[in-house]
Structure formats: structure tokens, C-alpha cells
FIKOLZA-1660 file (N, C-alpha, C; in steps of 0.1 Angstrom, whole numbers, plus 5000, padded with zeros to 4 digits):
% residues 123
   i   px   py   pz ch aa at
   1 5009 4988 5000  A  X  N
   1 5000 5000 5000  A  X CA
   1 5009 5012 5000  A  X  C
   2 5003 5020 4993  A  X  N
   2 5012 5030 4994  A  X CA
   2 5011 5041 5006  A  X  C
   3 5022 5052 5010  A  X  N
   3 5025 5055 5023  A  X CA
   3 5012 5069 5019  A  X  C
   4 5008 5072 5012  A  X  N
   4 5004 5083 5009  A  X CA
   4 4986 5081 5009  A  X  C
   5 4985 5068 5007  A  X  N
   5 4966 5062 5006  A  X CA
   5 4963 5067 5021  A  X  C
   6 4964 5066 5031  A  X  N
   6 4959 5070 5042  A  X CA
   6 4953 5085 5042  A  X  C
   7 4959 5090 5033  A  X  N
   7 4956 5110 5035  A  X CA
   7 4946 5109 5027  A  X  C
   8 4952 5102 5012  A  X  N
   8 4939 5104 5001  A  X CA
   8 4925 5099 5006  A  X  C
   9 4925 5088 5012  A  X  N
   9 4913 5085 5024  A  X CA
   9 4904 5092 5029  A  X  C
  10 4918 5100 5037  A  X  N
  10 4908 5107 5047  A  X CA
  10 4903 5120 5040  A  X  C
  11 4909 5121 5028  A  X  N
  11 4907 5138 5019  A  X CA
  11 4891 5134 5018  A  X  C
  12 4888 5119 5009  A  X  N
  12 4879 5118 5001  A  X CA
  12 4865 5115 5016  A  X  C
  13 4868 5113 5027  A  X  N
  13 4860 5106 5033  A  X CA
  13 4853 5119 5038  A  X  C
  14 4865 5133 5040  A  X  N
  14 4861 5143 5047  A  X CA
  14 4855 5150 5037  A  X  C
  15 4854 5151 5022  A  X  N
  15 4844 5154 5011  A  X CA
  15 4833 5149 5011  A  X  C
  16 4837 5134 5015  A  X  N
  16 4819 5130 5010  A  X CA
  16 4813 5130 5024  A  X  C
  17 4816 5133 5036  A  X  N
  17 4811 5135 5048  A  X CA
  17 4803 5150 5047  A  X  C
  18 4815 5160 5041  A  X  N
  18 4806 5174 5036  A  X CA
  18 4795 5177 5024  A  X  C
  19 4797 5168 5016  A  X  N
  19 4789 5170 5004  A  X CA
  19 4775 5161 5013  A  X  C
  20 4778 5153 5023  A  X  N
  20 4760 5145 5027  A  X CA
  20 4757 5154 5035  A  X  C
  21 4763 5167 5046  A  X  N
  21 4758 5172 5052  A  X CA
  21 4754 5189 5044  A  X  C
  22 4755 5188 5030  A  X  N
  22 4752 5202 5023  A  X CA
  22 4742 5194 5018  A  X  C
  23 4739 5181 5016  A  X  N
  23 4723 5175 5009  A  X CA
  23 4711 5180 5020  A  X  C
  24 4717 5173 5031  A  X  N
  24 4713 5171 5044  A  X CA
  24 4703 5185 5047  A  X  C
  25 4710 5194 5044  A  X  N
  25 4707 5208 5050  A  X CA
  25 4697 5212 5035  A  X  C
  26 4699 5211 5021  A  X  N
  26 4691 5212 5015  A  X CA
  26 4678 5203 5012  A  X  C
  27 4678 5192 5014  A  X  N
  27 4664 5182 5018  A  X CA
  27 4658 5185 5030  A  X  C
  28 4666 5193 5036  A  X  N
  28 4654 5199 5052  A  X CA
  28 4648 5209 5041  A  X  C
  29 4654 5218 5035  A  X  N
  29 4649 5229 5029  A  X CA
  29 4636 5223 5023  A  X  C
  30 4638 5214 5014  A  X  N
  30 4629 5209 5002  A  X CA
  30 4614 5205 5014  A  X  C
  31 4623 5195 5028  A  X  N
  31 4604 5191 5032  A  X CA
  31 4598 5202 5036  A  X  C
  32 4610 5215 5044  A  X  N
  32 4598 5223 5048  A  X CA
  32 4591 5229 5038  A  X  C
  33 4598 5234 5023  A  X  N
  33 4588 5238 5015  A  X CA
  33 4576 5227 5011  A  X  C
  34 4577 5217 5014  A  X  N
  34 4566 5211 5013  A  X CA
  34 4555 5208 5027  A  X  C
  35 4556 5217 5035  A  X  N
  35 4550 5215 5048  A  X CA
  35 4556 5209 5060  A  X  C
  36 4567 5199 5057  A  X  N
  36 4569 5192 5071  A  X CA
  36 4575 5199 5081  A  X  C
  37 4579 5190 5094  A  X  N
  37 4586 5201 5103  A  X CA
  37 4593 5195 5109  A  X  C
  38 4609 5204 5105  A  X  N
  38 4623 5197 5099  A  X CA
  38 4627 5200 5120  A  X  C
  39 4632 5184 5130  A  X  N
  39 4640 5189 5134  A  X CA
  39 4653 5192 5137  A  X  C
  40 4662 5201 5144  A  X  N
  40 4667 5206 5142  A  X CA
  40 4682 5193 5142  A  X  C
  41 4695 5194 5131  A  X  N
  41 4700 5177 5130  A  X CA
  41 4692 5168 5129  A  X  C
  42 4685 5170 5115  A  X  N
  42 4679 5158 5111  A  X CA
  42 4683 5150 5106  A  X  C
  43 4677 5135 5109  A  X  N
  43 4687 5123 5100  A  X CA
  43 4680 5122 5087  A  X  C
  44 4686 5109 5076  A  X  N
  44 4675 5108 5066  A  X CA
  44 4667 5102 5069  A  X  C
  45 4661 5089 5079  A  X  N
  45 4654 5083 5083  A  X CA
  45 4639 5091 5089  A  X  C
  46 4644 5103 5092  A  X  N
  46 4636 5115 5098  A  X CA
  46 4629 5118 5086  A  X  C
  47 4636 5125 5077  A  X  N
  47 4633 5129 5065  A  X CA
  47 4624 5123 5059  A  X  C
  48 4627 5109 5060  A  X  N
  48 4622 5103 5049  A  X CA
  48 4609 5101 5055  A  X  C
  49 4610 5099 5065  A  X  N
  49 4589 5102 5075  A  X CA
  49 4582 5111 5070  A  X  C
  50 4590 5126 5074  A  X  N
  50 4586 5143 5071  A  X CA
  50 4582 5143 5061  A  X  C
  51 4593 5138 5049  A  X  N
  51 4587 5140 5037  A  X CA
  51 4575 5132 5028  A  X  C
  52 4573 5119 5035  A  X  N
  52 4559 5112 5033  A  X CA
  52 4552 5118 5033  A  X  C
  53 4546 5118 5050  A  X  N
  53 4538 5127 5056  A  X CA
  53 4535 5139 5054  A  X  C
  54 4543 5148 5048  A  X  N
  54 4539 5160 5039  A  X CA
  54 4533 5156 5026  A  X  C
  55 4538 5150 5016  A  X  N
  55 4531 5142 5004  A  X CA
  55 4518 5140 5008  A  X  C
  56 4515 5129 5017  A  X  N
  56 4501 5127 5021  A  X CA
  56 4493 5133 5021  A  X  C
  57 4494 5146 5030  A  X  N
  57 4485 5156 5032  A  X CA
  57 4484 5159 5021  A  X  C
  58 4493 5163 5005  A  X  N
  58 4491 5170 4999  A  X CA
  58 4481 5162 4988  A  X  C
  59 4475 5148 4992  A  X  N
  59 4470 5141 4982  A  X CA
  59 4459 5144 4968  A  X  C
  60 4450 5156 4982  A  X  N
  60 4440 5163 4970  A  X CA
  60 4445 5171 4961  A  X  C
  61 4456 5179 4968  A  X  N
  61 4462 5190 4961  A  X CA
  61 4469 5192 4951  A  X  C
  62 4476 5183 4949  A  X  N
  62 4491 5175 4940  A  X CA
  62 4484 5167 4927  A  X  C
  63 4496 5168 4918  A  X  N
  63 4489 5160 4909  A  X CA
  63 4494 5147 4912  A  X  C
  64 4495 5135 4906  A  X  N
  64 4495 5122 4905  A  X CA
  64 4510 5123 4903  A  X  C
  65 4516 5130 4895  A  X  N
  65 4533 5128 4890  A  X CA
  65 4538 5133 4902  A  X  C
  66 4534 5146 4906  A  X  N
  66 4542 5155 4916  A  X CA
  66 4537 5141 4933  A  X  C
  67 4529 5134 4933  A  X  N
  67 4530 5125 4943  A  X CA
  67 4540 5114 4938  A  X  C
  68 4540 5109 4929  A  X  N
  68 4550 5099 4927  A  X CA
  68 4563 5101 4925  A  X  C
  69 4568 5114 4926  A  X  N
  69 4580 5120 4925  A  X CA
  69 4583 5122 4937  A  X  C
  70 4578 5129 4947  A  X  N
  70 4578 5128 4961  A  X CA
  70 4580 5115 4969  A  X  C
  71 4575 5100 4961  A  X  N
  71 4573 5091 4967  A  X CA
  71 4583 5085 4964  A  X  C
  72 4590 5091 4949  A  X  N
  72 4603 5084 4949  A  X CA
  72 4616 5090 4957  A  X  C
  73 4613 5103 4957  A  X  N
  73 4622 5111 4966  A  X CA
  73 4624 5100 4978  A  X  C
  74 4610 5099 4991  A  X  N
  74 4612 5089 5001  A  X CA
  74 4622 5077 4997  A  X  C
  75 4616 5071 4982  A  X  N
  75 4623 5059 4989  A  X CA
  75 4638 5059 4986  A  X  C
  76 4643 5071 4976  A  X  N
  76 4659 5074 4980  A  X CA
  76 4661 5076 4990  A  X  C
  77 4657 5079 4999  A  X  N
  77 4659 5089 5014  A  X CA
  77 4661 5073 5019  A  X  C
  78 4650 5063 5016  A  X  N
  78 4653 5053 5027  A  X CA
  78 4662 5044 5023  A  X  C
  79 4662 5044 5010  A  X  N
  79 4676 5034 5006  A  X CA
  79 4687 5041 5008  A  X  C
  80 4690 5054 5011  A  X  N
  80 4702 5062 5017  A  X CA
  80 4703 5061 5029  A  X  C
  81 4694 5057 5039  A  X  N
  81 4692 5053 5053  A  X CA
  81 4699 5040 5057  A  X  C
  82 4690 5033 5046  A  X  N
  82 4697 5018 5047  A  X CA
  82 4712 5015 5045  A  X  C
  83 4716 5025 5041  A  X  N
  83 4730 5022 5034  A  X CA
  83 4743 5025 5045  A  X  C
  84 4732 5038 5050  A  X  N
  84 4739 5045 5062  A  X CA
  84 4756 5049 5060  A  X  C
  85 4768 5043 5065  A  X  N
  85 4779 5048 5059  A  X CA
  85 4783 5038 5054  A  X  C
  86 4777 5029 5050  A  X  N
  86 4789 5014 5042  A  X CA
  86 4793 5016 5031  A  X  C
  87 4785 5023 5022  A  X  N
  87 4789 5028 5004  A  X CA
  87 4788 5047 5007  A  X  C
  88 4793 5058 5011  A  X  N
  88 4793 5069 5012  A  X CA
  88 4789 5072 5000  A  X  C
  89 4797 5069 4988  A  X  N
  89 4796 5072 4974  A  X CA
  89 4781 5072 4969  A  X  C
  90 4775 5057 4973  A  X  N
  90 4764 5055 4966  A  X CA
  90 4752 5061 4976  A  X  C
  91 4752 5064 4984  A  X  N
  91 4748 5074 4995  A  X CA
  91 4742 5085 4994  A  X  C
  92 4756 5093 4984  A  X  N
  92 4750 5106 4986  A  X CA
  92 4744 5104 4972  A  X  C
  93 4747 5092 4963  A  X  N
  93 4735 5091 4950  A  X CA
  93 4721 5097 4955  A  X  C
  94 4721 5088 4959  A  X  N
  94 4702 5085 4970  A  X CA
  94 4701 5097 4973  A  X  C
  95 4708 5098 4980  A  X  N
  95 4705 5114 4987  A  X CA
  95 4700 5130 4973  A  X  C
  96 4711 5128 4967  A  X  N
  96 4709 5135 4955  A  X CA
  96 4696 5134 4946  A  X  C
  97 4694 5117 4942  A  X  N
  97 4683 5119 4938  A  X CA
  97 4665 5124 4946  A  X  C
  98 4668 5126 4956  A  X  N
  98 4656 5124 4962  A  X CA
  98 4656 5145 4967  A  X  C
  99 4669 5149 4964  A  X  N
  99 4670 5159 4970  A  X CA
  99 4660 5168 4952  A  X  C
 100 4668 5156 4940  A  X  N
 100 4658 5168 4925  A  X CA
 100 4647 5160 4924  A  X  C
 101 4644 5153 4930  A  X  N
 101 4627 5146 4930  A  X CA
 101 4620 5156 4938  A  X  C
 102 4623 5158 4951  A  X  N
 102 4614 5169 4958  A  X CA
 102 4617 5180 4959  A  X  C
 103 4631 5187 4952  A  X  N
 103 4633 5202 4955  A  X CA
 103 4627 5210 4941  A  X  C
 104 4627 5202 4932  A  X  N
 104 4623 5209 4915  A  X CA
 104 4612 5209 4913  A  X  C
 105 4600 5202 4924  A  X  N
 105 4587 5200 4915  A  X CA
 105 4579 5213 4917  A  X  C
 106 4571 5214 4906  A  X  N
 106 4563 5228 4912  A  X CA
 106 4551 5221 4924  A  X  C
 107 4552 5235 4927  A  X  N
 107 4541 5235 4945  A  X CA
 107 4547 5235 4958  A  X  C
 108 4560 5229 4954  A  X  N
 108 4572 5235 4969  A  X CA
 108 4571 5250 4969  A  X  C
 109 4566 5256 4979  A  X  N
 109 4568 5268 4982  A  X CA
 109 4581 5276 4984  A  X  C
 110 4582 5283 4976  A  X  N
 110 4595 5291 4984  A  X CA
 110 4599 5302 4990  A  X  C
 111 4607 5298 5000  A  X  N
 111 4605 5304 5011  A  X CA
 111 4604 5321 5014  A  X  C
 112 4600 5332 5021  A  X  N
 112 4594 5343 5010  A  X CA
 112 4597 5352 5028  A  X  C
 113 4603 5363 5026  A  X  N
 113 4607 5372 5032  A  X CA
 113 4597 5383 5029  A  X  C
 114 4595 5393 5044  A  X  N
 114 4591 5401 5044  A  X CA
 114 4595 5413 5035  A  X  C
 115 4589 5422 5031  A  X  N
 115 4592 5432 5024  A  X CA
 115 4603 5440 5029  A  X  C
 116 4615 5442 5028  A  X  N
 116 4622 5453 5040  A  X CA
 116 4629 5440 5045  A  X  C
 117 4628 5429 5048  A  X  N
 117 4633 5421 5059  A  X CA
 117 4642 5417 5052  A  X  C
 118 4658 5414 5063  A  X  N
 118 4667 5408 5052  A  X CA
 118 4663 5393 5051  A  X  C
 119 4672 5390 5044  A  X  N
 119 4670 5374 5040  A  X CA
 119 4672 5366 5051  A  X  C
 120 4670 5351 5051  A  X  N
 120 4671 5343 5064  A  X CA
 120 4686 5340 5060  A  X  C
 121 4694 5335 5072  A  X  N
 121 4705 5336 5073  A  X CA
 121 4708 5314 5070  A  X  C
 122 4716 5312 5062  A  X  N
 122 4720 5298 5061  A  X CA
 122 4735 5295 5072  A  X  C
 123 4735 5282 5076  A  X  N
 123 4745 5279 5080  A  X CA
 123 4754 5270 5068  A  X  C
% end
């Protein structure tokens, strides 16, 4: 093994550890625009409840695509769940796809500042 794999490791582990927690923080965004109520260090397992259960509600409201897109969102969320850290790579797939299944569809609300008020602040 070479003396130098240990760092490339940790480069790539401490990327894909930040790239799940920038998903993480944008799929809170996506369920609250869809109604749920994100808390605060959410897991995906969490998520993946929130974001049902907001779908649900929206059964009358939504069309039939915009529910089955939501529903595939969940079950990335939970095959990202299941995966937990054993494949990181294929992880933040899941994560990703579930993040443009529920963040692009129309009817997510976005999020809307007072007139005069500055913007909400991100971490």
C-alpha cells in the first residue's frame, strides 16, 4: 500500500462526509417547502417520515406525477438510510436523487421574506 493512501482516504471521506451534510441541510429545505417540520440535525430516516407525511397531506392537492415523485424522493431517502455509511459514494446518490425529485417539483413553496426584511440567514 502506498505511504500516501491513508491521507487520500481521509481527503475523500472528509468530502463525501461534507457533500451529505450540504444534501442534508438542502432536503430539510425541500420538506419544509413542502410542509413538514424539519428537526433541528435531522437524520435521513427522519426525513424520509417528514417527507411522506407532507406528500400525504398533499394528496388532494398535487397531481398524481408531483405525488409519485415525492414518493420516489422517500424511497431514495430510505435506501440512503439503509445504506447508512457502508457505500458513502452510493449514499450521497440517493441522497441526491431524492434531493431533485422533491426540490424541483412545482408546489414546493419558496421560502418568502418580508418586504424590507433581510433574508434568512443559512448555515
Amino acid at each position: 500500500m502506498r505511504e500516501d493512501a491513508p491521507v487520500i482516504i481521509g481527503d475523500l471521506s472528509a468530502r463525501l462526509s461534507g457533500a451529505r451534510g450540504r444534501l442534508i441541510i438542502e432536503l430539510s429545505r425541500a420538506v419544509t417547502d413542502w410542509g413538514g417540520q424539519v428537526p433541528e440535525d435531522p437524520g435521513v430516516a427522519e426525513l424520509a417520515v417528514l417527507l411522506e407525511g407532507a406528500a400525504a397531506k398533499l394528496h388532494d392537492v398535487t397531481s398524481s406525477s408531483t405525488r409519485a415523485e415525492l414518493a420516489g424522493a422517500v424511497g431514495h431517502l430510505r435506501a440512503a438510510d439503509r445504506l447508512g455509511g457502508l457505500l458513502p459514494a452510493v449514499t450521497l446518490w440517493h441522497l441526491g436523487q431524492a434531493l431533485q425529485r422533491a426540490a424541483t417539483l412545482p408546489g414546493a413553496t419558496e421560502p418568502t421574506t418580508a418586504p424590507g426584511a433581510p433574508a434568512p440567514q443559512t448555515c
